[in-house]
Short mmCIF file of the C-alpha atoms (twelve columns), coordinates in Angstrom:
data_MODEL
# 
_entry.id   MODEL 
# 
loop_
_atom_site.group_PDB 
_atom_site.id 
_atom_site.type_symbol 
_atom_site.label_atom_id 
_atom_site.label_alt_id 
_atom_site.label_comp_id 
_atom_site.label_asym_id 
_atom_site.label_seq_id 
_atom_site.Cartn_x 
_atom_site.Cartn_y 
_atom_site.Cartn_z 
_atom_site.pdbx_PDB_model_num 
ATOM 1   C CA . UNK A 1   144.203 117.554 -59.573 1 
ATOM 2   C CA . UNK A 2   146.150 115.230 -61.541 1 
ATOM 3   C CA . UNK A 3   145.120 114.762 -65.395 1 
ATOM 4   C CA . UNK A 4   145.460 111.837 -67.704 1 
ATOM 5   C CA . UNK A 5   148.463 112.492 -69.376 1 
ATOM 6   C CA . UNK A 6   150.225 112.638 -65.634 1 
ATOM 7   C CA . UNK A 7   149.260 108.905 -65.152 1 
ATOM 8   C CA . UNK A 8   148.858 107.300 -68.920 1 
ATOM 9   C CA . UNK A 9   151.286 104.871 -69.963 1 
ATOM 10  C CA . UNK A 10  153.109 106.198 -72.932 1 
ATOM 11  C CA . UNK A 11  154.191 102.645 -74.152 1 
ATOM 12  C CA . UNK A 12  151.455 101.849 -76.457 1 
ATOM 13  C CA . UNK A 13  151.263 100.169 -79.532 1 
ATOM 14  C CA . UNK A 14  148.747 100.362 -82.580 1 
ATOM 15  C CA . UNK A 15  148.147 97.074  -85.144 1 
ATOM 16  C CA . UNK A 16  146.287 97.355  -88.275 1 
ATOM 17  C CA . UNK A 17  142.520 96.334  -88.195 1 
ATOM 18  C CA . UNK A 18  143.408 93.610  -90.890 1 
ATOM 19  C CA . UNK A 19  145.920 92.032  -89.081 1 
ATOM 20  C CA . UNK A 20  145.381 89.244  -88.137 1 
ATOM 21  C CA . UNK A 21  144.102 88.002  -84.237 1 
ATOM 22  C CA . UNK A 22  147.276 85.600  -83.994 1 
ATOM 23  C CA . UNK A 23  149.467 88.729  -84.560 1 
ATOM 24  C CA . UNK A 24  147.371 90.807  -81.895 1 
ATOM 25  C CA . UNK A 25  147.903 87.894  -79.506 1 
ATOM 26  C CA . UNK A 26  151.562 87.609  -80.338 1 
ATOM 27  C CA . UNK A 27  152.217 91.121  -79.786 1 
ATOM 28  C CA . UNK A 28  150.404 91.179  -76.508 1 
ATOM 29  C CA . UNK A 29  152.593 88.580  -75.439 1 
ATOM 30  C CA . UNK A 30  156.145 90.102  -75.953 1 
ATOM 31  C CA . UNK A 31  155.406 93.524  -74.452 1 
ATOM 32  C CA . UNK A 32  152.738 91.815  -71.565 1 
ATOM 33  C CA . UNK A 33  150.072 93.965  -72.694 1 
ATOM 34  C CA . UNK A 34  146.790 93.927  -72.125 1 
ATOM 35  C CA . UNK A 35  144.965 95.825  -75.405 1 
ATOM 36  C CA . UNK A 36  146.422 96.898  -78.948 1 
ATOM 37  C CA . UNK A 37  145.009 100.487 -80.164 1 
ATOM 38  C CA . UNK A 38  143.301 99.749  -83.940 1 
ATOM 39  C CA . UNK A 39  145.137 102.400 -85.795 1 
ATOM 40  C CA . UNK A 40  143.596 104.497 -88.253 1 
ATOM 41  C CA . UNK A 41  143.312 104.169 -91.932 1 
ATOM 42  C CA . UNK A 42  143.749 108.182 -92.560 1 
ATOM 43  C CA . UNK A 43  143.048 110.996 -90.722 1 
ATOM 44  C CA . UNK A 44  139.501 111.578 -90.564 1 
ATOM 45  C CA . UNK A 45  139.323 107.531 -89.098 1 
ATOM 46  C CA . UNK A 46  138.389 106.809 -85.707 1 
ATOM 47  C CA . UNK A 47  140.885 104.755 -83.752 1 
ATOM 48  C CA . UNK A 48  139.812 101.343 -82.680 1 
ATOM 49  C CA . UNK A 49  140.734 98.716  -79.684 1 
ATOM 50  C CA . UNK A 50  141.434 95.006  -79.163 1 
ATOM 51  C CA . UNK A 51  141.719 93.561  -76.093 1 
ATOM 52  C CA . UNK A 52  142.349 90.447  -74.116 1 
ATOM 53  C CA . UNK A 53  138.725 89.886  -73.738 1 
ATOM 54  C CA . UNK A 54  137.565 90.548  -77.245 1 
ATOM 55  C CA . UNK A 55  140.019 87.332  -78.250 1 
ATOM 56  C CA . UNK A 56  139.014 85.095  -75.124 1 
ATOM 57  C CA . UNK A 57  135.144 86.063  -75.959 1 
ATOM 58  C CA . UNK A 58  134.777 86.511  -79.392 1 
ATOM 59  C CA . UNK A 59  137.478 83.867  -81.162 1 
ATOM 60  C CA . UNK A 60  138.589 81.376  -78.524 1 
ATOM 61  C CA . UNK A 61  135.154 80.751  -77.168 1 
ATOM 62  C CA . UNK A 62  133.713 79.720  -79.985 1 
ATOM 63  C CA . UNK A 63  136.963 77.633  -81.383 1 
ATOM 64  C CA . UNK A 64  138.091 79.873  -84.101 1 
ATOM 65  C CA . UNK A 65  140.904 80.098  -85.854 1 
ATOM 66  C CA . UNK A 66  143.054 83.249  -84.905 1 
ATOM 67  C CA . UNK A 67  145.605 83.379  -87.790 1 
ATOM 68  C CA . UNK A 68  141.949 83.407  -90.187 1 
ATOM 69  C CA . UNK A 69  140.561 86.175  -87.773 1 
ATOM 70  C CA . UNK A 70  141.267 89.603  -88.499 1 
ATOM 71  C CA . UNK A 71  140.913 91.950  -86.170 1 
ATOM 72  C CA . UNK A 72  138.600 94.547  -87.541 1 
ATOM 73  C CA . UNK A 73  136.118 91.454  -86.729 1 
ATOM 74  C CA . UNK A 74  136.414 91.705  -83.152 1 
ATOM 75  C CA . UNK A 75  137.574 95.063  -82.726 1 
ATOM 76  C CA . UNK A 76  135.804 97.733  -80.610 1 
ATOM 77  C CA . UNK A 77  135.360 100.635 -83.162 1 
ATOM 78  C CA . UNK A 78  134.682 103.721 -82.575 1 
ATOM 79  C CA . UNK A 79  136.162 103.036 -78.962 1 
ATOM 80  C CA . UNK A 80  135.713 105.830 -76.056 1 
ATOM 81  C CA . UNK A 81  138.568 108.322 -76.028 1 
ATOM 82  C CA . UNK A 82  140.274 110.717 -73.191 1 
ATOM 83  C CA . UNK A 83  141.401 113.938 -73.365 1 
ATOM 84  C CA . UNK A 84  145.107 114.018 -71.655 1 
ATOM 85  C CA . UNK A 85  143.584 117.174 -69.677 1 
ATOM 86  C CA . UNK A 86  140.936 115.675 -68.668 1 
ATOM 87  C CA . UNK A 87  140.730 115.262 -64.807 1 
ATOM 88  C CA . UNK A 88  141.496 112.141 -62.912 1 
ATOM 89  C CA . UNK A 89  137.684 112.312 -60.774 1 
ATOM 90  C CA . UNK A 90  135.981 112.558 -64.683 1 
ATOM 91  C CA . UNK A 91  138.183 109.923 -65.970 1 
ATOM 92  C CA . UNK A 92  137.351 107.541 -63.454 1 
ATOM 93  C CA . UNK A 93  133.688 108.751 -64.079 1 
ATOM 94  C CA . UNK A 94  133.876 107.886 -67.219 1 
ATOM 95  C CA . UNK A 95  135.083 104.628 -66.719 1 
ATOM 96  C CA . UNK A 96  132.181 104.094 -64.764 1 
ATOM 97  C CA . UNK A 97  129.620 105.455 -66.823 1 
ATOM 98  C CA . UNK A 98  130.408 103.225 -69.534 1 
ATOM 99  C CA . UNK A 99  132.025 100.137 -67.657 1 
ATOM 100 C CA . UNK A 100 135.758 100.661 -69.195 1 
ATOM 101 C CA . UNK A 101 138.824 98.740  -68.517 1 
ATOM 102 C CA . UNK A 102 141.203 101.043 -70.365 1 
ATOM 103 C CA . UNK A 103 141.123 103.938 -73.213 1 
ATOM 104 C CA . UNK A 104 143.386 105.383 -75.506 1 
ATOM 105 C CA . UNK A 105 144.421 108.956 -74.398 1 
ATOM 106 C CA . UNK A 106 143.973 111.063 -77.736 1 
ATOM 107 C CA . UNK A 107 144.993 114.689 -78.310 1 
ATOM 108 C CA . UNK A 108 144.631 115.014 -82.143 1 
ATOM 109 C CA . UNK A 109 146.937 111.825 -82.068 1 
ATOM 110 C CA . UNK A 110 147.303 108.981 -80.204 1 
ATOM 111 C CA . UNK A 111 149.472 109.617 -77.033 1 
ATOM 112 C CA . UNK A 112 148.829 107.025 -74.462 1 
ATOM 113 C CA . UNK A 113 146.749 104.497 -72.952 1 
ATOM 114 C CA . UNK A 114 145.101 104.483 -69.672 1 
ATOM 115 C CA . UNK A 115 143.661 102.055 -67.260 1 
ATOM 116 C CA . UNK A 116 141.629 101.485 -64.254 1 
ATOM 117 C CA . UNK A 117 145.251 99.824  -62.933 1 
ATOM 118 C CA . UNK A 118 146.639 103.300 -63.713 1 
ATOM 119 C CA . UNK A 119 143.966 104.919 -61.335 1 
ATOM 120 C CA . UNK A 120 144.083 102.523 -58.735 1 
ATOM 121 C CA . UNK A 121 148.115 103.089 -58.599 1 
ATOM 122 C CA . UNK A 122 147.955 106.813 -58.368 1 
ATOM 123 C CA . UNK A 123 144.648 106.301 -55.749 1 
ATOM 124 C CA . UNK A 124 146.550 107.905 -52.950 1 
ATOM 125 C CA . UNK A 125 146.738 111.437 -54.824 1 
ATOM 126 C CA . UNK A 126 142.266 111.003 -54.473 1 
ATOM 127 C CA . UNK A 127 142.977 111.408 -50.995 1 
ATOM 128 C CA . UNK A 128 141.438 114.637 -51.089 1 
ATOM 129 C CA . UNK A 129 138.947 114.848 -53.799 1 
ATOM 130 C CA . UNK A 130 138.186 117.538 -55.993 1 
ATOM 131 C CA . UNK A 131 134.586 118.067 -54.314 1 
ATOM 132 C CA . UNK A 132 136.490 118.677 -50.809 1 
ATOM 133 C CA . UNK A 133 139.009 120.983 -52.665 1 
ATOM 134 C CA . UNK A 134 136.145 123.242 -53.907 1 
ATOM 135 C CA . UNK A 135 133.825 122.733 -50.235 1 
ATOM 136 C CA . UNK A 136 137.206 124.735 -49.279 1 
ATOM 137 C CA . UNK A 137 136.926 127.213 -51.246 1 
ATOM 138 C CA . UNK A 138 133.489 127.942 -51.113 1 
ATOM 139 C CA . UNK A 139 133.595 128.113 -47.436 1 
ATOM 140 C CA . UNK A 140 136.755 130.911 -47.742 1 
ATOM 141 C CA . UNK A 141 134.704 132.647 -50.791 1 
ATOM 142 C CA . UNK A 142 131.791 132.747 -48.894 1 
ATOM 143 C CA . UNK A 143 133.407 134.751 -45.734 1 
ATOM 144 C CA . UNK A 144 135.399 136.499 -48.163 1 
ATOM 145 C CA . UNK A 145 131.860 137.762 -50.228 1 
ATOM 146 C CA . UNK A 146 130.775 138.870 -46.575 1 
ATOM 147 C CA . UNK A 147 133.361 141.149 -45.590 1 
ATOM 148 C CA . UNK A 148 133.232 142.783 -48.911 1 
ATOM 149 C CA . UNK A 149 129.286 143.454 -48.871 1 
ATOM 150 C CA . UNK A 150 129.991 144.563 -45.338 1 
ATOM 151 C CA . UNK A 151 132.763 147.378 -46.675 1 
ATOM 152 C CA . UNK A 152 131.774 148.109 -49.855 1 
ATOM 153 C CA . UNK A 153 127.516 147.995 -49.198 1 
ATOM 154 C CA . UNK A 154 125.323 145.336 -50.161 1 
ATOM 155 C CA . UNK A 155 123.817 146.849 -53.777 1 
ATOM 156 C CA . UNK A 156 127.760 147.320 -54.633 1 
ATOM 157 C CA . UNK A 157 129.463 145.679 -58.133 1 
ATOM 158 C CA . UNK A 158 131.901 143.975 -55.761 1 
ATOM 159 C CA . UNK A 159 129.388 142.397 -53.560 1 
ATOM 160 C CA . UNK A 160 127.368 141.427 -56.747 1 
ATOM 161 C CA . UNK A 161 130.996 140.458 -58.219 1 
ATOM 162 C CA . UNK A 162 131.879 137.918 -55.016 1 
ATOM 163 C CA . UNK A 163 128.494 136.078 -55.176 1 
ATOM 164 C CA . UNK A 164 128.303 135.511 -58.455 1 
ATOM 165 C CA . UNK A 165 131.471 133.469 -58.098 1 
ATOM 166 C CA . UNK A 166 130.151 131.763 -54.954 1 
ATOM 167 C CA . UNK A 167 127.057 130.784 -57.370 1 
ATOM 168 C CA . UNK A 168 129.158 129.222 -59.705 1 
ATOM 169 C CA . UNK A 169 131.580 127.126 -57.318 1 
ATOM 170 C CA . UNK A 170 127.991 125.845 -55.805 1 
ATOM 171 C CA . UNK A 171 127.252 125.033 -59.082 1 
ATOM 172 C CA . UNK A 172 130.214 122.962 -59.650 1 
ATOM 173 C CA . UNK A 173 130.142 120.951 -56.467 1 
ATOM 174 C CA . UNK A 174 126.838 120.079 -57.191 1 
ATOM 175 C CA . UNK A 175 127.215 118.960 -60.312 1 
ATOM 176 C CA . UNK A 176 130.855 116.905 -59.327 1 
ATOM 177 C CA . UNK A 177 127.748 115.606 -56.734 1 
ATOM 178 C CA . UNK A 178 125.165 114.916 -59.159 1 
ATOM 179 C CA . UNK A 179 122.739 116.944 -57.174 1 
ATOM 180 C CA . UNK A 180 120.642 119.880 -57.143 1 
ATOM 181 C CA . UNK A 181 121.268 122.638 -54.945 1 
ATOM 182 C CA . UNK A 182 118.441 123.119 -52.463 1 
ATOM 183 C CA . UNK A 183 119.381 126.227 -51.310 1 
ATOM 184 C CA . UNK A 184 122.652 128.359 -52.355 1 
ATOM 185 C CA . UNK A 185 124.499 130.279 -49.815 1 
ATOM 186 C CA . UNK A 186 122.815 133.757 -51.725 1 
ATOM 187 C CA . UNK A 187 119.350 132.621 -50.443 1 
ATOM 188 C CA . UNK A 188 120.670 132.459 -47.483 1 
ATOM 189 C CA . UNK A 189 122.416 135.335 -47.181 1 
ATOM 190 C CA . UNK A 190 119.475 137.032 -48.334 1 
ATOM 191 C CA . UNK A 191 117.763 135.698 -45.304 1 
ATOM 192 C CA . UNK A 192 119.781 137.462 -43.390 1 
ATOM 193 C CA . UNK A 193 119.442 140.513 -45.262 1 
ATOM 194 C CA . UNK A 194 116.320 140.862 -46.993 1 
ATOM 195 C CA . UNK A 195 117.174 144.313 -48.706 1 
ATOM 196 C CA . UNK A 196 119.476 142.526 -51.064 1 
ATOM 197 C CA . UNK A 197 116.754 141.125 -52.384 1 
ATOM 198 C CA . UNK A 198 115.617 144.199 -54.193 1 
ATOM 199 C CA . UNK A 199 119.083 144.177 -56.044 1 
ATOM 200 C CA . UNK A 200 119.133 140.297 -56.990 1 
ATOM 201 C CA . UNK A 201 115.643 139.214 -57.785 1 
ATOM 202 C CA . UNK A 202 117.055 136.405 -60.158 1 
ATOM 203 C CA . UNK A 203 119.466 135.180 -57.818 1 
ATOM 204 C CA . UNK A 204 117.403 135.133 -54.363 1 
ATOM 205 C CA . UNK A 205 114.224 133.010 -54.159 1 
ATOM 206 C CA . UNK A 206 111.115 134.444 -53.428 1 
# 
């Protein structure tokens, strides 16, 4: 699955939160961006944003002055960060959880900036989502888990070994889903074979 960092843009720049909005603006101009990172004022500080629509909203609309307008004043501050590891399915969750446009792409210092134009130009890799990628593998784990309680005996480690990965892929999936799993495929193997139940009491419903 392809990660943040893999589709970020790199070229970012940071202004200081009391610059002023006529700076912000002019800097957005030159290098056709769309947001300014806030930068910090040490360490510990959390990093801030300015964007297109905080100056249309917040200063044009209501006729202010944007060389008396500092930015800190409009600024979004704390702003929602992502982890250059993270995923590009949870990033786009993300975005959607909490209606984002863009977010700076922090790793103990800034290191990008990404956007929902970023996702939507590297769409084509979501062909295949990560849900189907792990339906896959579930399927294969599951025959797999079979074949080795058939060899090795059902009360065996290994058997016990290969479902308890199946369990957590399940697990996964359904939480990628946002769903609860009605029934994993342990229950129903222990349909099938109702002396495993003896063995996994916690796993296989009554």
């Amino acid at each position: 699955m392809l990660k943040a960092v893999d589709i970020m843009t790199k070229d970012v720049a940071t202004i200081r939160s009391s610059a002023t909005v006529a700076e912000a603006v002019k800097l957005l101009r030159v290098r056709d961006w769309k947001a300014l990172i806030v930068d910090r004022r040490h360490e510990q500080d959390a990093y801030g944003m300015i964007t297109e629509s905080d100056i249309v909203y917040k200063v044009i609309a209501y006729g202010k002055d944007p060389s008396k307008v500092r930015v800190y004043e409009v600024m979004t501050k704390p702003c929602i960060v992502v982890n250059p590891d993270l995923g590009l399915e949870y990033v786009a969750r993300l975005f959607a959880d909490h209606n984002l446009h863009r977010a700076p792409v922090i790793q103990g210092k800034l290191v990008g900036i990404i956007s929902l134009a970023d996702i939507l130009a590297n769409s084509k890799f979501l062909e295949q989502p990560q849900t189907i990628l792990l339906e896959q593998q579930l399927q294969d784990e599951i025959k797999q888990a079979r074949i080795v309680c058939d060899q090795r005996g059902i009360h065996s480690e290994e058997c016990a070994a290969a479902w308890e990965i199946i369990e957590e892929l399940q697990a996964e999936i359904a939480h990628q889903r946002a769903e609860k799993v009605v029934k994993t495929a342990f229950e129903e193997y222990c349909d099938e074979y109702p002396e495993a139940k003896g063995i996994y009491d916690t796993w296989c419903s009554g």
